[in-house]
C-alpha positions as CSV (number, residue, x, y, z in Angstrom):
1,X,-9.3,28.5,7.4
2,X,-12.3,27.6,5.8
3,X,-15.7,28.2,7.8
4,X,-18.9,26.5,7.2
5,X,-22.3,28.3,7.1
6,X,-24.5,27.4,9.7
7,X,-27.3,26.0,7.1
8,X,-25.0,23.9,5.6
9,X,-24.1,21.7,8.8
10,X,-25.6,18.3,9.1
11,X,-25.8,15.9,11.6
12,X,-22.4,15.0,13.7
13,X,-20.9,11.4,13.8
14,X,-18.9,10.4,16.4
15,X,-15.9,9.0,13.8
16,X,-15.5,9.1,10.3
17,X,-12.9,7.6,8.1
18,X,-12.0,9.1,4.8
19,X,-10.7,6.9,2.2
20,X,-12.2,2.9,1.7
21,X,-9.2,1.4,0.9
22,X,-6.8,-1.0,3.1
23,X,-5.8,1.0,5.5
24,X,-9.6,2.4,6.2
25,X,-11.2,-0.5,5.9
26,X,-8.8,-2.1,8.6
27,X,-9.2,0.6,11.0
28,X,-12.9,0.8,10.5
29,X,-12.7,-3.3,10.8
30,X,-10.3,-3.1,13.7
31,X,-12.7,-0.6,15.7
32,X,-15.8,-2.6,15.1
33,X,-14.2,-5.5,16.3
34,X,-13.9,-3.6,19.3
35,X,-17.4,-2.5,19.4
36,X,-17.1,1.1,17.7
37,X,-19.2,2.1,15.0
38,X,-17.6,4.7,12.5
39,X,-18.7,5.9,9.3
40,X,-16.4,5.2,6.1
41,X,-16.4,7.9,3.2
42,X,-15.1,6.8,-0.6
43,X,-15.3,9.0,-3.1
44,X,-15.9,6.3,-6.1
45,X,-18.9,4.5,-6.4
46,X,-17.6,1.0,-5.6
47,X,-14.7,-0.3,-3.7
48,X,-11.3,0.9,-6.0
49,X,-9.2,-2.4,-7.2
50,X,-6.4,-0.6,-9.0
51,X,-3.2,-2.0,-8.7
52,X,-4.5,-5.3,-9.0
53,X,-2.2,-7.2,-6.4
54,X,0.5,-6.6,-3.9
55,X,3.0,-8.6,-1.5
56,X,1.7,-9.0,1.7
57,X,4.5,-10.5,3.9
58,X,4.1,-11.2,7.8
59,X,3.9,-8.5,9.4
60,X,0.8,-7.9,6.8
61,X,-0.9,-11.8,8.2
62,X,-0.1,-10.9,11.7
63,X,-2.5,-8.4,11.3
64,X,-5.0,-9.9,9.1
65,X,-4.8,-12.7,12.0
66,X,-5.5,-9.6,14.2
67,X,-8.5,-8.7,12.3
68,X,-10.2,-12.1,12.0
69,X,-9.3,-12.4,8.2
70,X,-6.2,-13.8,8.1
71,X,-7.0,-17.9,7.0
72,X,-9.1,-16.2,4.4
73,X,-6.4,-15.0,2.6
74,X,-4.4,-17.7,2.9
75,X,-6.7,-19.9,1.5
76,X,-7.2,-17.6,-1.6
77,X,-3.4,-17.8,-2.4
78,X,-0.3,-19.3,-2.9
79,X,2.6,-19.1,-0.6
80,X,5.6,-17.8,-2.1
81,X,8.6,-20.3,-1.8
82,X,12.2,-18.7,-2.8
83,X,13.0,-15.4,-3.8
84,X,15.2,-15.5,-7.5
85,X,16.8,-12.9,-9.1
86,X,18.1,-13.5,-12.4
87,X,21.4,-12.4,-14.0
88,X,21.0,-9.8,-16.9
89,X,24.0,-11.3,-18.5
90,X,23.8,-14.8,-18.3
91,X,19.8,-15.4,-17.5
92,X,20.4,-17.9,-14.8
93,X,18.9,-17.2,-10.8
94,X,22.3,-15.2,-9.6
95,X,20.8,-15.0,-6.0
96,X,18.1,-16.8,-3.9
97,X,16.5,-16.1,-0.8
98,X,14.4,-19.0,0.8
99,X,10.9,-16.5,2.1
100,X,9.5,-19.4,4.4
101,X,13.2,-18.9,6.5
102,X,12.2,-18.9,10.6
103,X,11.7,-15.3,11.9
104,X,11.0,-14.0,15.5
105,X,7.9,-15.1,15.5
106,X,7.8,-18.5,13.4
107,X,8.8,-18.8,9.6
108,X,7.8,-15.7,7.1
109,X,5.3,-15.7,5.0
110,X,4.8,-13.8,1.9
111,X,1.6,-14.4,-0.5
112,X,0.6,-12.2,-3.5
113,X,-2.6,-11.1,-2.7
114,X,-5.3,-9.7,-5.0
115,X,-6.2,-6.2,-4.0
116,X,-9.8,-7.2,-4.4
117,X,-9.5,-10.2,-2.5
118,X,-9.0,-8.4,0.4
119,X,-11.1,-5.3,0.1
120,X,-14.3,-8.0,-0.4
121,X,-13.1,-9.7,2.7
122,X,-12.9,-6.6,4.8
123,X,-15.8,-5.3,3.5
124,X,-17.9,-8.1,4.1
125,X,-17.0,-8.1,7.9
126,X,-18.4,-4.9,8.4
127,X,-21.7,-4.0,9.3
128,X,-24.0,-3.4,6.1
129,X,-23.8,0.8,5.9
130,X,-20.2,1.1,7.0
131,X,-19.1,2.4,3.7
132,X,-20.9,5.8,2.2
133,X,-20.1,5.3,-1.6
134,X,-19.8,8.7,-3.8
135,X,-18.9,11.0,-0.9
136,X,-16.1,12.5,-2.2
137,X,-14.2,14.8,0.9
138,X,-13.2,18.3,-0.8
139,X,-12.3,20.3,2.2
140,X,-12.5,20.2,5.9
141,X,-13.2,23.4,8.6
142,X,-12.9,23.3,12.2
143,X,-15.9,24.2,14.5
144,X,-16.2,25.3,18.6
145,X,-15.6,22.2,20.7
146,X,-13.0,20.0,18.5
147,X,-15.7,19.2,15.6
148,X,-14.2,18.9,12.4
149,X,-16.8,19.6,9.5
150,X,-16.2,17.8,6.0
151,X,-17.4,19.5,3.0
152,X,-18.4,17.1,0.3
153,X,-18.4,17.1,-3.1
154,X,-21.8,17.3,-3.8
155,X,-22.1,20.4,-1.9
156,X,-23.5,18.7,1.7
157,X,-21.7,18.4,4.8
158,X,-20.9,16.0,7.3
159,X,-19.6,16.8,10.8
160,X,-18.0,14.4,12.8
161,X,-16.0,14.7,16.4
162,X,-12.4,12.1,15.3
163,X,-11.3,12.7,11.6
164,X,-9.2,9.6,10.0
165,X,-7.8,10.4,7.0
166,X,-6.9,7.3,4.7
167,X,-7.3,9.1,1.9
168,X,-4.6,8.0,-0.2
169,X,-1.3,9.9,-1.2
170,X,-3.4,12.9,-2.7
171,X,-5.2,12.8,1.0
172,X,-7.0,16.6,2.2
173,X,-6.7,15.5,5.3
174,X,-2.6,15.0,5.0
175,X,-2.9,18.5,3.4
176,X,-5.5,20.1,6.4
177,X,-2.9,18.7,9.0
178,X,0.5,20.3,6.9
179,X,2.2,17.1,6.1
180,X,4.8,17.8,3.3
181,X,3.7,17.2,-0.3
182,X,4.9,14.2,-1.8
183,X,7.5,14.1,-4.1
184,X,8.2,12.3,-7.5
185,X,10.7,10.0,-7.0
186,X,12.5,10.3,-10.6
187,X,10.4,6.8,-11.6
188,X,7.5,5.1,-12.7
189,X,6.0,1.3,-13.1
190,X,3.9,-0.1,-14.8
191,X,1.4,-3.2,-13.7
192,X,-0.1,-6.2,-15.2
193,X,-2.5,-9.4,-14.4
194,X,-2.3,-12.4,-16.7
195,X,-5.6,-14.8,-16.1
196,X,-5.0,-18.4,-16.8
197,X,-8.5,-20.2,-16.6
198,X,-7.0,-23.4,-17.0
199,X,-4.1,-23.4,-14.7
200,X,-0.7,-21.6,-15.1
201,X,1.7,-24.0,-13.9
202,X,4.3,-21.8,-12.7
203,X,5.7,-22.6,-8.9
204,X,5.2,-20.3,-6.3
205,X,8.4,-18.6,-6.2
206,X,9.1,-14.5,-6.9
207,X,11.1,-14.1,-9.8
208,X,12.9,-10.9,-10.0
209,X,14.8,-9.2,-13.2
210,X,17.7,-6.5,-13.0
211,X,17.9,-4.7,-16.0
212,X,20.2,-1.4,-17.4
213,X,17.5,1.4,-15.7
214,X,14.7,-1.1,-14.5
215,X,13.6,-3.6,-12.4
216,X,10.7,-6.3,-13.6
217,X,9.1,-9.2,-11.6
218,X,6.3,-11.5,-11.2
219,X,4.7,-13.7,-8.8
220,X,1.8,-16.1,-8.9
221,X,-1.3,-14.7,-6.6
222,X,-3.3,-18.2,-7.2
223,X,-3.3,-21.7,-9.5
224,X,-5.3,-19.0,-12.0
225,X,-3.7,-15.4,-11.6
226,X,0.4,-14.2,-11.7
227,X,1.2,-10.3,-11.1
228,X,3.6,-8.4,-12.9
229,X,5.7,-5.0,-12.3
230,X,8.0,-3.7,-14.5
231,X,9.7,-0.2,-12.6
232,X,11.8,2.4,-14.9
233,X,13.4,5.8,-14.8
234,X,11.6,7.6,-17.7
235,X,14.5,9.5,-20.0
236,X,14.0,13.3,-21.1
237,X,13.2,10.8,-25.3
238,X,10.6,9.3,-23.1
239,X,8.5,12.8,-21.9
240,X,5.0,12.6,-23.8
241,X,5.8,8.8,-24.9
242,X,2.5,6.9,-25.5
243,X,1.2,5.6,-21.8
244,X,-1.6,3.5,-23.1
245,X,-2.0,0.3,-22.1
246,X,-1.4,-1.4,-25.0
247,X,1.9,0.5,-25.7
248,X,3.1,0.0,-22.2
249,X,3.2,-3.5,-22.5
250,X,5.6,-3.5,-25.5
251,X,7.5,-0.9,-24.4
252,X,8.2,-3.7,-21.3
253,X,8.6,-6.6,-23.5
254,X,11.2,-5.0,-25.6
255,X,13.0,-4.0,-22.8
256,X,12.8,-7.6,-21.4
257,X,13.5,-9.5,-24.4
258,X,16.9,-7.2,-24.2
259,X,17.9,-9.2,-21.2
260,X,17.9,-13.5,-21.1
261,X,14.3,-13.4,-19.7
262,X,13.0,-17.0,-19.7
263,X,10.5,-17.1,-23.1
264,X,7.3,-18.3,-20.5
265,X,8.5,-14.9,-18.4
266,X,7.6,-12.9,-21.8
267,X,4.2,-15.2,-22.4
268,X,3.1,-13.8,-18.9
269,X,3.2,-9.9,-20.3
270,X,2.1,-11.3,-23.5
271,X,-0.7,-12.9,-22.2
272,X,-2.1,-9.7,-20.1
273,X,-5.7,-7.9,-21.4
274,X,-4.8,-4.4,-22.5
275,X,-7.1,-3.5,-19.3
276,X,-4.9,-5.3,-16.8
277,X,-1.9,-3.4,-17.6
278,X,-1.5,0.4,-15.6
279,X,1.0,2.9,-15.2
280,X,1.5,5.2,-12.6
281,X,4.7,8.0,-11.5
282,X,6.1,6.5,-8.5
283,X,6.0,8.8,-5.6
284,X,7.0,9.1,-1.9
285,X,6.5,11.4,1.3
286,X,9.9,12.7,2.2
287,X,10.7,10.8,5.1
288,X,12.8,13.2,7.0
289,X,9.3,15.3,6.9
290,X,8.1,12.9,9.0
291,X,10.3,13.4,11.7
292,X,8.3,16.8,13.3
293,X,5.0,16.2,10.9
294,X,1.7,16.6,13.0
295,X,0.8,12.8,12.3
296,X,-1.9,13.5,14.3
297,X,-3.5,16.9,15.5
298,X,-6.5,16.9,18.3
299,X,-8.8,14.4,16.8
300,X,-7.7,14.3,13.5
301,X,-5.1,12.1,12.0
302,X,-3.6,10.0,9.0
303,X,-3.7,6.4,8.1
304,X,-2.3,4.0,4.9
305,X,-0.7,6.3,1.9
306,X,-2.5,9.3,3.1
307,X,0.7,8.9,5.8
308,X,3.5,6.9,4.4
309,X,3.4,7.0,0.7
310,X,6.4,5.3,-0.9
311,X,8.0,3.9,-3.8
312,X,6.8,0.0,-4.0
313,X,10.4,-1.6,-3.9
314,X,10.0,-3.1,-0.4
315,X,6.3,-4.5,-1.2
316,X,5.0,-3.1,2.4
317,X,3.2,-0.2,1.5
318,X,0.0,-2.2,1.6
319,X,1.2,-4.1,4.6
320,X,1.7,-0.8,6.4
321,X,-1.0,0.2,6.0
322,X,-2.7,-3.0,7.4
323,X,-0.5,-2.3,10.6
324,X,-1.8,1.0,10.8
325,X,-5.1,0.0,11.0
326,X,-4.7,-2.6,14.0
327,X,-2.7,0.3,15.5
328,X,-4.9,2.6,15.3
329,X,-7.8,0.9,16.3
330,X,-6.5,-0.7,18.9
331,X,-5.1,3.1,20.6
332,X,-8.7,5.0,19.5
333,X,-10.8,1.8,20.6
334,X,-10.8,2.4,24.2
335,X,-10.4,6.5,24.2
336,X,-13.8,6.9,22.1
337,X,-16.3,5.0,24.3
338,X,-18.0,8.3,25.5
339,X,-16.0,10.3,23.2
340,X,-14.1,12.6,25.5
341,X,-12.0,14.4,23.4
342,X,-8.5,14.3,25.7
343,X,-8.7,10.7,25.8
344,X,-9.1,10.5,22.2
345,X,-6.5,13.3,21.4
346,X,-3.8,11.3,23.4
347,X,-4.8,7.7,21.6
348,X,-3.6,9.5,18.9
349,X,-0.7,10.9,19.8
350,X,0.1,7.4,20.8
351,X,-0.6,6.0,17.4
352,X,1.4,8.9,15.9
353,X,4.3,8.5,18.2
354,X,4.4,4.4,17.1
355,X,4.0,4.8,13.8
356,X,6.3,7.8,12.9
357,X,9.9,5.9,12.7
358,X,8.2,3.4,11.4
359,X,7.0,5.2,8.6
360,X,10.5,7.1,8.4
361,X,12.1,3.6,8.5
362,X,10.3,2.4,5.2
363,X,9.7,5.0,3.4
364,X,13.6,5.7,3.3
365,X,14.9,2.0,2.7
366,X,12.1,1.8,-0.3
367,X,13.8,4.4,-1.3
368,X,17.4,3.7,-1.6
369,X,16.7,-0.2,-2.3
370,X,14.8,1.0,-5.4
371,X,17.9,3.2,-6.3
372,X,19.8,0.1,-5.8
373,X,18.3,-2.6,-8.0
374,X,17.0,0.0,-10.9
375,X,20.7,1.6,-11.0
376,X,22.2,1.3,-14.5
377,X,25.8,1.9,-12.8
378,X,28.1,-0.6,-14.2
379,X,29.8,-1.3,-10.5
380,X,26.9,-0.7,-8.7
381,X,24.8,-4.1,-11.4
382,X,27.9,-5.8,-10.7
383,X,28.1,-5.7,-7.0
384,X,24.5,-6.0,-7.0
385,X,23.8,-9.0,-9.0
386,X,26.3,-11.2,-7.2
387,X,26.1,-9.4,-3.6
388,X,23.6,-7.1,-2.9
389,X,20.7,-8.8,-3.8
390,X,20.9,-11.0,-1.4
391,X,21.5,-8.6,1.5
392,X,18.6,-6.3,0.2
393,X,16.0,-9.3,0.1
394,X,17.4,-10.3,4.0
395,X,16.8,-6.8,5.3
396,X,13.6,-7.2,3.6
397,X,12.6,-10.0,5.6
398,X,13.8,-8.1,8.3
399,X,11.7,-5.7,8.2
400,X,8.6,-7.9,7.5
401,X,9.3,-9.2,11.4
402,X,7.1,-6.5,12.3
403,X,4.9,-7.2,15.0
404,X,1.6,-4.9,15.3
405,X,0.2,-6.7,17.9
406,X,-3.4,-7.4,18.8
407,X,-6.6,-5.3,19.1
């Protein structure tokens, strides 16, 4: 284990987040509301947008509502109507799935919200000096008496007496607490924004396409902005293939315009800057890791992707990671008001112990679903085209029942 020299120890604070993304930003959000300072560390020098949007379904507004933010978001988008998948074969909507359907808790909601969008809005409700930009976390050490000391980037360090790691699917505090590495799931996707200044007309549905080894779909986020994904196993022709941006999106388009994809469906990718198109490997935490991980480990423990990494094909890794963050606030809230470190070790054991099937839950069913609607299987398109899709999007929905709860 690493051990810091004595003249490079700074001052201690009493909790420090690593990682200003959602699931940071909501915890550190979640404890203020709660009257409890921390300190959030991101390594890049503003707040990171990539990705551009995600589905945020409602377990995700039951805890934005939790946070204070939740009419915020609504307001800034659309609420998705029907779920459609198309048929490869014939190009007409082979299943639909209505996403305002009564849960649990009243009907579902499911919006595509801009990634931006909502780290602004939970920025902005924190207290100005929350977030230390360019403070970059390259190791951490453990000290006498439970303090954790964070060696930085720029060669300073910071001590602090609870550790959150949010971090993000490379996370050092994930590695520091031996959680297993993750693992490349065999795919990768690729992402797009078209911007329609004028308006873009489509109606607020999620159209979704099946094709022979991929899976493409878009959504509207506003009356301006519509988010794409197209998701594909990458073939031993395809190692070293061109990733730019600009090749990415024809390599999608011609494997669209191989399928009856509705002509304004190809005008959306067409219509996409070459810098609002990314591609990324898609990987995952093995969840049967999770089942004896140290999620948490004296004060120290793991939030957002730097926990539950996984594959995008339930759209909850971003709405996860928002639960996490009421969680976690919400059992660490109470414990750190004088910071005795048993209280605080047992609020997160208790975080740890509500969030590990959880995580195990999604991370598998991502997983297999994505298996599922990407296969190229000729029994396994058929059955999924006229069957499966519709039981895949219900147990969806089901697992978008979640309820977090409050602070």
């Amino acid at each position: 284990m690493q051990t810091m020299k004595p003249e490079e120890v700074a001052s201690a604070e009493d909790i420090v987040i690593v990682g200003a993304g959602i699931a940071g930003l909501a915890t550190a959000l979640g404890l203020h509301k709660k009257g409890v300072r921390s300190l959030v560390l991101e390594s890049s020098p503003e707040l990171r947008t990539s990705g551009f949007a995600f589905g945020t379904w409602k377990n995700a507004f039951r805890a934005l509502d939790a946070l204070g933010i939740g009419d915020r978001i609504r307001k800034e988008h659309l609420q998705a109507q029907a779920l459609r998948v198309f048929s490869p074969s014939t190009g007409q909507v082979a299943q639909e799935v209505d996403l305002t359907a009564p849960g649990k808790g009243g009907p579902h909601e499911i919006c595509c919200v801009k990634r931006d969008s909502l780290l602004r809005a939970l920025e902005e409700e924190l207290p100005r000096g929350t977030i230390h930009y360019v403070s970059k976390v390259v190791a951490v050490a453990e000290e006498d008496g439970n303090i954790k000391a964070l060696q930085l980037a720029d060669g300073s360090v910071l001590r602090t007496k609870v550790l959150i790691g949010c971090d993000g699917i490379n996370s050092v505090v994930a590695k520091w607490l031996g959680l297993a590495k993750p693992s490349y799931s065999g795919r990768s996707a690729t992402r797009g924004l078209a911007h329609y200044p004028e308006g873009h007309g489509f109606r607020p549905n999620f159209l979704q396409f099946n094709g022979h080894g991929f899976r493409s779909g878009m959504m509207p986020c506003n009356e301006t902005d519509i988010y794409w994904f197209f998701t594909f196993s990458p073939s031993d022709k395809d190692k070293g293939f061109d990733e730019s941006p600009a090749s990415m999106k024809q390599f999608v388009l011609s494997n669209l315009r191989g399928l009856k994809v509705p002509a304004e469906v190809l005008a959306v990718v067409e219509r996409s800057q070459m810098s609002d198109v990314l591609v990324a490997p898609l990987r995952f935490r093995p969840p049967l890791s999770l089942v004896t991980a140290s999620i948490s480990r004296g004060c120290v423990c793991v939030a957002g992707d730097a926990l539950h990494p996984m594959t995008p094909d339930l759209a909850q890794g971003g709405c996860s990671a928002l639960e996490d963050g009421v969680i976690l606030a919400r059992c660490l809230g109470d414990a750190v008001l004088g910071i005795e470190s048993h209280r605080v070790e047992a609020s997160l054991r208790e975080y740890a112990r509500i969030r590990r099937w959880r995580s195990v839950e999604l991370i598998g069913t991502a997983y297999v679903v994505g298996l599922v609607q990407q296969s190229d299987n000729a029994f396994v398109s058929f059955l999924r085209d006229r069957v499966l899709s519709g039981v895949l999007a219900r147990r969806l929905l089901k697992l978008a029942d979640y309820d977090c709860g409050t602070l």
